[in-house]
N, CA and C atoms as a LAMMPS dump frame, in Angstrom:
ITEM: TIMESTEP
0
ITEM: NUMBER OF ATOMS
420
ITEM: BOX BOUNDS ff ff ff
-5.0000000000000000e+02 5.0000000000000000e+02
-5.0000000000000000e+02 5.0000000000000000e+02
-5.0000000000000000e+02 5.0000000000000000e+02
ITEM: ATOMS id mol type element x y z
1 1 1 N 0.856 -1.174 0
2 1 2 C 0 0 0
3 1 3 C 0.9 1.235 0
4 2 1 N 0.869 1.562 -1.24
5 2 2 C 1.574 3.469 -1.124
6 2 3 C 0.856 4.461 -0.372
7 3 1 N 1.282 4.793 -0.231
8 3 2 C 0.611 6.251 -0.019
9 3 3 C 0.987 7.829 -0.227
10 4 1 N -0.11 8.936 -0.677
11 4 2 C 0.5 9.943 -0.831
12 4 3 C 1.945 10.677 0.15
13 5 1 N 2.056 10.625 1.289
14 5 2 C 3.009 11.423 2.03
15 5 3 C 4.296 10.499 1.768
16 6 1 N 4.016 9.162 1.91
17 6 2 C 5.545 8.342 1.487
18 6 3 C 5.549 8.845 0.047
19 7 1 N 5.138 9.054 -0.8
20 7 2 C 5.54 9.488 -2.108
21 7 3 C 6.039 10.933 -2.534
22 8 1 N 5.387 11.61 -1.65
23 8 2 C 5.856 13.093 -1.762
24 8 3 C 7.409 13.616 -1.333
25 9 1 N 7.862 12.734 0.015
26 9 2 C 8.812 12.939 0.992
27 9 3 C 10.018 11.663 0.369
28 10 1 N 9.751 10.713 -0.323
29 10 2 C 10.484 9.712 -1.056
30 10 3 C 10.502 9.153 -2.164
31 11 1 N 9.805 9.886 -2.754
32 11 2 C 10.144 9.557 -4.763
33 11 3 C 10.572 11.56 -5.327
34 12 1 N 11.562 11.086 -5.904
35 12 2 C 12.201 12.142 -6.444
36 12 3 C 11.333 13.029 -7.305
37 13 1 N 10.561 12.252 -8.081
38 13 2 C 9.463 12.541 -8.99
39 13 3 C 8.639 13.928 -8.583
40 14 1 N 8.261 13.556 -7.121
41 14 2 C 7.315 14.325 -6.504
42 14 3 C 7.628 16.004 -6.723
43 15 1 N 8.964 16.039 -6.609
44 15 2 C 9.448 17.478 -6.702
45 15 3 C 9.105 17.971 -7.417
46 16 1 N 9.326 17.174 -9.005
47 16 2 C 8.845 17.733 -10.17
48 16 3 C 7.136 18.057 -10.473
49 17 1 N 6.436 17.101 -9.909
50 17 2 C 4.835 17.228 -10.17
51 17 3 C 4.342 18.504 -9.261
52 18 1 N 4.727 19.244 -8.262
53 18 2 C 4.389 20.121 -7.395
54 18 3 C 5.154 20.98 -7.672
55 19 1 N 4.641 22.192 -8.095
56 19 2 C 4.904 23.86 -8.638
57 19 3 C 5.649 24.433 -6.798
58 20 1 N 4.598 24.122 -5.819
59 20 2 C 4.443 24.17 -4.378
60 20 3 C 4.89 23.296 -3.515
61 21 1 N 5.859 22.651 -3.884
62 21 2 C 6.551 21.544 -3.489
63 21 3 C 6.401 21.637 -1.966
64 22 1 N 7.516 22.881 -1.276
65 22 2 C 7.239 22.79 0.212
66 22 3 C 6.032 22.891 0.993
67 23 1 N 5.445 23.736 0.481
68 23 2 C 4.073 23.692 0.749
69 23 3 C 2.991 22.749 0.721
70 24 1 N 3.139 21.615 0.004
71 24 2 C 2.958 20.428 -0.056
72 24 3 C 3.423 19.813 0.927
73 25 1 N 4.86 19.763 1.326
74 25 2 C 5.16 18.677 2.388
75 25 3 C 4.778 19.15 3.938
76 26 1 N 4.759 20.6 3.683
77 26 2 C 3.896 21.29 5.639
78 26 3 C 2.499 21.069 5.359
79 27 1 N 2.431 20.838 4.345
80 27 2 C 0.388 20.726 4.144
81 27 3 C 0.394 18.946 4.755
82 28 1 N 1.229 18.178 3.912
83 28 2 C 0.996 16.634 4.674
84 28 3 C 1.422 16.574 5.869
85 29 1 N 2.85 16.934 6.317
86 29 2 C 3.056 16.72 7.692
87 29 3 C 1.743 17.181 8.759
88 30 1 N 1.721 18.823 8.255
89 30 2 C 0.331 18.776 9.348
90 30 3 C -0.973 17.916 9.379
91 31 1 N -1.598 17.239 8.271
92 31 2 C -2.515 16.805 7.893
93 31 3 C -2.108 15.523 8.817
94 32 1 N -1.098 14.712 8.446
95 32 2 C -0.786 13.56 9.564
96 32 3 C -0.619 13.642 10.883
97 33 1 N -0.484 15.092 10.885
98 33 2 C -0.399 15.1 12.476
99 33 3 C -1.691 14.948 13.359
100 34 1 N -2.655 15.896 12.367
101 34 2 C -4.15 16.278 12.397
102 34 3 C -5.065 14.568 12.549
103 35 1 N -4.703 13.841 11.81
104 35 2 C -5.079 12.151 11.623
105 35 3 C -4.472 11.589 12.758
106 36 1 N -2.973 11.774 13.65
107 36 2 C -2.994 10.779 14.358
108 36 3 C -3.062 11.443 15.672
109 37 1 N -3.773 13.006 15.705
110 37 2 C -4.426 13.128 17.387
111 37 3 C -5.458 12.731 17.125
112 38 1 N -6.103 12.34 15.771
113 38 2 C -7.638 12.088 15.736
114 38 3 C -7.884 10.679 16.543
115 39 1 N -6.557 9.836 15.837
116 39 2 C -6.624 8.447 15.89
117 39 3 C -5.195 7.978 16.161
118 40 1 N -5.382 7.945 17.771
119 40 2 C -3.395 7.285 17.629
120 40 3 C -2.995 6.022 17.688
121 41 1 N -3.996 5.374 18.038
122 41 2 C -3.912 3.732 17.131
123 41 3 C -3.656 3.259 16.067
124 42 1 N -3.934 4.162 14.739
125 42 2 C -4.184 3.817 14.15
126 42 3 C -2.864 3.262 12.889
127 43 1 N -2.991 1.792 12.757
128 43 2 C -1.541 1.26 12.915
129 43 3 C -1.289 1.22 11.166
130 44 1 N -1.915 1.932 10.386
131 44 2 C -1.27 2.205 8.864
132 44 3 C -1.085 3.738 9.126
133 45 1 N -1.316 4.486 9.852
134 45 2 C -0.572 5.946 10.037
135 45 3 C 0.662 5.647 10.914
136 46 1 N 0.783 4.879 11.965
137 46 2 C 2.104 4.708 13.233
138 46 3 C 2.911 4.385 12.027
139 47 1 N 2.378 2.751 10.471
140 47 2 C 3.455 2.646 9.835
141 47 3 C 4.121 3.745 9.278
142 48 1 N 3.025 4.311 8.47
143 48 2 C 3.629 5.613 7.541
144 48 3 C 4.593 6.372 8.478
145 49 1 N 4.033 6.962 9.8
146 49 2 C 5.02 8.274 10.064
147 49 3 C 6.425 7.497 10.306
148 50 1 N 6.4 6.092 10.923
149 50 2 C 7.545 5.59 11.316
150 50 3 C 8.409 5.413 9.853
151 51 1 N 8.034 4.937 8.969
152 51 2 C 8.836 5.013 7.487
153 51 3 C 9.42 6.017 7.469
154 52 1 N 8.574 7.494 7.086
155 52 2 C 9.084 8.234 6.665
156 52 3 C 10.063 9.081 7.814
157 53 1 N 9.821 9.028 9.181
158 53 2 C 10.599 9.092 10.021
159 53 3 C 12.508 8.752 9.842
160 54 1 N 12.143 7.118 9.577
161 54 2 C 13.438 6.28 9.499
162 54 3 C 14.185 7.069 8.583
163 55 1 N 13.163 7.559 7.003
164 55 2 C 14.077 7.437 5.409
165 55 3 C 14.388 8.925 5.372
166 56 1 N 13.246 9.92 5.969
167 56 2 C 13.398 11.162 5.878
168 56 3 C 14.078 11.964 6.434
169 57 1 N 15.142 12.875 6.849
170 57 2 C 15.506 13.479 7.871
171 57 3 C 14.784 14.761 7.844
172 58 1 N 14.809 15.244 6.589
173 58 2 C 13.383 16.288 6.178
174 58 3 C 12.409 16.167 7.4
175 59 1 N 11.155 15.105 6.912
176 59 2 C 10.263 14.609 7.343
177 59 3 C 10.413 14.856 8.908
178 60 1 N 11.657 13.942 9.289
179 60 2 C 12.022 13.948 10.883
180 60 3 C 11.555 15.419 11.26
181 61 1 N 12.466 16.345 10.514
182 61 2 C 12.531 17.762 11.339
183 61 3 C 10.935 18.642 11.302
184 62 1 N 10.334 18.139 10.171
185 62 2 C 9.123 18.845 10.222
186 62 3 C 8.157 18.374 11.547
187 63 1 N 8.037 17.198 11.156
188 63 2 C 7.317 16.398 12.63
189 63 3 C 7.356 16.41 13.859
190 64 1 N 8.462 17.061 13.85
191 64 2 C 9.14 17.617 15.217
192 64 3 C 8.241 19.521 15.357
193 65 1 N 7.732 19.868 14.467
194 65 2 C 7.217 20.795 14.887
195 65 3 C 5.611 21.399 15.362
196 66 1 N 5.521 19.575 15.031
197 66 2 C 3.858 19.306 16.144
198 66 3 C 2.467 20.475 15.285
199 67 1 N 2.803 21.12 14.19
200 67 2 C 1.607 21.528 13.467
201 67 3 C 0.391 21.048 12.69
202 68 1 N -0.759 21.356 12.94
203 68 2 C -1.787 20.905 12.752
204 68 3 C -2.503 21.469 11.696
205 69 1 N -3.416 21.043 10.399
206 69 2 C -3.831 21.608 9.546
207 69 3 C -4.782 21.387 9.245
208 70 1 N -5.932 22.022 8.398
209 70 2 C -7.217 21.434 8.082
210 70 3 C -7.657 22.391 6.827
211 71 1 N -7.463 21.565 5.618
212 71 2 C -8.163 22.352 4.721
213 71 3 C -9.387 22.804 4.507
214 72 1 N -9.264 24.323 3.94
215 72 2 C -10.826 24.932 3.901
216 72 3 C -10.864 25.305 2.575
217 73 1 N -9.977 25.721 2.253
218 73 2 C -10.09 26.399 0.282
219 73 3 C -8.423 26.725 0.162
220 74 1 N -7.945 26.542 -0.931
221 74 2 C -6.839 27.211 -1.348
222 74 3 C -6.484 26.423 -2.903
223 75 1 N -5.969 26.669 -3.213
224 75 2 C -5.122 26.213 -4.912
225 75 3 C -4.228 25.246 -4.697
226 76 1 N -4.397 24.341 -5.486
227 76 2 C -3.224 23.06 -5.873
228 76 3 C -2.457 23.846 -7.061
229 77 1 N -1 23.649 -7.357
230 77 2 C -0.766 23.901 -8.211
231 77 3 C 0.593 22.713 -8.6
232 78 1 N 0.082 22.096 -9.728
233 78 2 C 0.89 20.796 -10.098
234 78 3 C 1.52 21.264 -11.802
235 79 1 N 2.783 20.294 -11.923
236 79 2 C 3.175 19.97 -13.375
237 79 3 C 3.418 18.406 -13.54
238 80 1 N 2.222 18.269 -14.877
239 80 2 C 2.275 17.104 -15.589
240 80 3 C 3.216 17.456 -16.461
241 81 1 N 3.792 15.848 -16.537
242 81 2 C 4.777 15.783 -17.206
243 81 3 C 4.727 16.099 -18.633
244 82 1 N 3.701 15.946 -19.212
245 82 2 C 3.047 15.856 -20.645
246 82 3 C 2.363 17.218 -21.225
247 83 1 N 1.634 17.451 -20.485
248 83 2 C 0.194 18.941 -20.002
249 83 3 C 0.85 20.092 -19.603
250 84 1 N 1.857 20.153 -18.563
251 84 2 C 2.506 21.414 -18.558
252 84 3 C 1.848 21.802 -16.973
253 85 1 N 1.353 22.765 -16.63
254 85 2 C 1.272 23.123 -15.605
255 85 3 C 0.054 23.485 -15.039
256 86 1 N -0.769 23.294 -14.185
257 86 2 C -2.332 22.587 -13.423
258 86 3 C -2.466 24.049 -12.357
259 87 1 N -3.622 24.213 -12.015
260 87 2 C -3.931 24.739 -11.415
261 87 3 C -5.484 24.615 -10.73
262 88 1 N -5.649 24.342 -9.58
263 88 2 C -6.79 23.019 -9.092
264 88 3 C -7.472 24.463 -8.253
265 89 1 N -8.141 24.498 -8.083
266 89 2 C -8.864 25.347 -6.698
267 89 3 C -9.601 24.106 -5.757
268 90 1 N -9.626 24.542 -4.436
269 90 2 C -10.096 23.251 -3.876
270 90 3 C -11.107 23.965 -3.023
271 91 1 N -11.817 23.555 -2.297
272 91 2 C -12.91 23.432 -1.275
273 91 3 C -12.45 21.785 0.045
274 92 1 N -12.599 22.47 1.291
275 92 2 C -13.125 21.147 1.756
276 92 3 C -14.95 20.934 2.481
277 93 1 N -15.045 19.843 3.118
278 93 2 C -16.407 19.977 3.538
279 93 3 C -16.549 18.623 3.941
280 94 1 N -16.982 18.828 5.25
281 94 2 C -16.995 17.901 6.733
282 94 3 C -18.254 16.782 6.006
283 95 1 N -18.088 15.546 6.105
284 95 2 C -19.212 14.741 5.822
285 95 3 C -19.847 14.629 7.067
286 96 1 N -21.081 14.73 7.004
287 96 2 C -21.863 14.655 8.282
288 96 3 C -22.051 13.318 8.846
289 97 1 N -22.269 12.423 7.91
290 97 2 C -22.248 10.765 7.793
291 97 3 C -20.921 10.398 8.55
292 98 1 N -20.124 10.699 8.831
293 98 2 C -18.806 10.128 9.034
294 98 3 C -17.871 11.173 9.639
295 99 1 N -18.402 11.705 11.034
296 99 2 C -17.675 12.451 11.498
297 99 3 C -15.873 12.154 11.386
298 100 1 N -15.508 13.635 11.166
299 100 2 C -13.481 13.314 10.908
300 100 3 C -13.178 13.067 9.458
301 101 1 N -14.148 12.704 8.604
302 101 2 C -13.619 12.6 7.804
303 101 3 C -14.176 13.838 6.868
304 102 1 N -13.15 14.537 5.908
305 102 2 C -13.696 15.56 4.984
306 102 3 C -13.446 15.367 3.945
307 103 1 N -14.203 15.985 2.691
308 103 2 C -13.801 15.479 1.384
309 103 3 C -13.652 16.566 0.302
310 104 1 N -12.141 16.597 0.041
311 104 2 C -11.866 17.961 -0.643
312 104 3 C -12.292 18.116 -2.244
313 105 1 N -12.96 18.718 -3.354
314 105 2 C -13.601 19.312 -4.242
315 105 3 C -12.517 19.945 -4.559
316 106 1 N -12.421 19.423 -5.903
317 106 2 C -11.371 19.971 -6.781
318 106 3 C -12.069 20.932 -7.791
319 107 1 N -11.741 21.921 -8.413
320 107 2 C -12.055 22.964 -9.738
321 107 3 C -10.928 23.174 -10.027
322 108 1 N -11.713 23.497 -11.71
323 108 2 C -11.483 24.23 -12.836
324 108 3 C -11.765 24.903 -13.214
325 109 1 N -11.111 26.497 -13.618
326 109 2 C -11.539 27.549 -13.96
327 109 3 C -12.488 26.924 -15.215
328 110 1 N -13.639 27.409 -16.023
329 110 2 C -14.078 26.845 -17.761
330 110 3 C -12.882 27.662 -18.355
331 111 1 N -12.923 27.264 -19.083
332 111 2 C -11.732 27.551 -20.361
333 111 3 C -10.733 28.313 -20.382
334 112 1 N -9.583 27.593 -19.148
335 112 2 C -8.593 27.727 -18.383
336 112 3 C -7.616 27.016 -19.089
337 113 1 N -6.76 27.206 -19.165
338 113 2 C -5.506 26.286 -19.773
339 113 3 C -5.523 25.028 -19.037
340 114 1 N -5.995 25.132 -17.585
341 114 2 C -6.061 23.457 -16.874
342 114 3 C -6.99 22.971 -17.283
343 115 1 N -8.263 24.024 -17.694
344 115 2 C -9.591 22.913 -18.056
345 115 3 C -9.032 22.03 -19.141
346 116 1 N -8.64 22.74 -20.17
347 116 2 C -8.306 22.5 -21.731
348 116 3 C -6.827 20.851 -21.353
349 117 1 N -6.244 21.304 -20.637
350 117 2 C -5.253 20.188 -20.183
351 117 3 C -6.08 18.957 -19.792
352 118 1 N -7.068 19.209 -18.859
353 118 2 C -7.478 17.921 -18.113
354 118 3 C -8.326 17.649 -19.413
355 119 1 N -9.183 17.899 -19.922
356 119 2 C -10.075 17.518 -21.203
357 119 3 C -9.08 16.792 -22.238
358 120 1 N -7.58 17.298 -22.654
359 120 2 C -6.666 16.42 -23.288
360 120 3 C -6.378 15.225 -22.429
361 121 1 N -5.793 15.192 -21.265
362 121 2 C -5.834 13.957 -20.227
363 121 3 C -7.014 12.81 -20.309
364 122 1 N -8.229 13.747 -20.617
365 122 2 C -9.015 12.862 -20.687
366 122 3 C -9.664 12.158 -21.6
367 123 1 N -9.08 12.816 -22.623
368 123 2 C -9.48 12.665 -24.18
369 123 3 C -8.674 10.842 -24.311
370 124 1 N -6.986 11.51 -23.535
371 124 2 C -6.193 10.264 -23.998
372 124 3 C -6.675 8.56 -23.286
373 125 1 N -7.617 9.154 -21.946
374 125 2 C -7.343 8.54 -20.871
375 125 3 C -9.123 7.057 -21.664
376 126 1 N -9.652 8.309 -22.795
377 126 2 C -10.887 7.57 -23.144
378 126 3 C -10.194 6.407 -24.147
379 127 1 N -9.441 7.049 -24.634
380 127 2 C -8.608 6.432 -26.112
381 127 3 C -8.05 5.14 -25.659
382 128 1 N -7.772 4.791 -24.403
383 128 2 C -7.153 3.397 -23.717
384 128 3 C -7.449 2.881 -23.259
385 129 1 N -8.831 3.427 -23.175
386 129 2 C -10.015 2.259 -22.067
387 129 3 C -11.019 1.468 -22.863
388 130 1 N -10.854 0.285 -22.578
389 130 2 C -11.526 -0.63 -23.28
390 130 3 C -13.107 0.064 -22.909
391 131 1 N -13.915 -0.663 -23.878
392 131 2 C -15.325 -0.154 -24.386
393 131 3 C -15.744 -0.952 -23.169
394 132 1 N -16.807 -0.693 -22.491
395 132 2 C -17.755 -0.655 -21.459
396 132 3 C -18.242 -2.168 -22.218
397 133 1 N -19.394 -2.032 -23.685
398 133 2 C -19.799 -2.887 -23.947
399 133 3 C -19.291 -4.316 -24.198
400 134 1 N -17.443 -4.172 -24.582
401 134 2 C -17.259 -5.312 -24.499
402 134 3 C -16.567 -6.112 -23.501
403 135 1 N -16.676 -5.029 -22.62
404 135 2 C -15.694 -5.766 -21.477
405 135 3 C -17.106 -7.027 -20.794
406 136 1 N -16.566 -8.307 -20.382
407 136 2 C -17.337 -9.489 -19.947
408 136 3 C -18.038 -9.418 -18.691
409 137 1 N -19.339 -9.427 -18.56
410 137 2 C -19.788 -9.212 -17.461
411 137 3 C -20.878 -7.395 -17.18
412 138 1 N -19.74 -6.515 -17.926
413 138 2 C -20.789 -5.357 -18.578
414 138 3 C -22.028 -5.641 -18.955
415 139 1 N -22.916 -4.642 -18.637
416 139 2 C -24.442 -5.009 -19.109
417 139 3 C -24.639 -3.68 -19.188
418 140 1 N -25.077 -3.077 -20.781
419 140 2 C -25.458 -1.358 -20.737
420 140 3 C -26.55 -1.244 -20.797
């Protein structure tokens, strides 16, 4: 099981896909911090922080500064490797069903250079997916 914060803090890659790189890694550190006063049992977060603990010294020093975060609105800003450069607006919003947990809402400006990007992404993403009708077991 990957997960986003081991990937951000230990694949090289990550640097490149995030315009906001650091800002990215104080946005996860706090966010994990935020998850394990929620839940300090909880033994696929103890793994994660302990990984990235061991591999990160980064990581180490941020975690050490005990900050807490909770998204409400602000901008993603990413580069695909292919597309060029993203710009997300986000929202969050508390599910009532499932106290603790929130679920962040991504946008697109309309006819934004990201809209026009993700519509190519998705153009390619239709072009490789087998047809609904013939996949076995499908029923349209």
């Amino acid at each position: 099981h990957y997960n986003y914060a081991l990937w951000l803090f230990l694949d090289p890659a990550a640097k490149r896909f995030h315009r906001d790189y650091d800002a990215a890694k104080e946005n996860v550190v706090a966010l994990l911090h935020t998850a394990t006063a929620r839940d300090p049992y909880d033994q696929e977060l103890i793994a994660i922080v302990g990984t990235l603990s061991t591999q990160s010294p980064e990581f180490r020093a941020m975690w050490a500064s005990h900050e807490v975060f909770r998204y409400r609105t602000g901008m993603k800003l990413l580069t695909h490797p292919d597309v060029g450069d993203l710009e997300f607006g986000y929202e969050s919003f508390e599910l009532s069903a499932d106290p603790g947990l929130t679920m962040l809402v991504f946008t697109v400006e309309p006819s934004s250079r990201t809209a026009e990007a993700v519509r190519l992404l998705a153009s390619w993403h239709a072009h490789t997916e087998p047809s609904r009708a013939s996949t076995p077991g499908i029923v349209e």
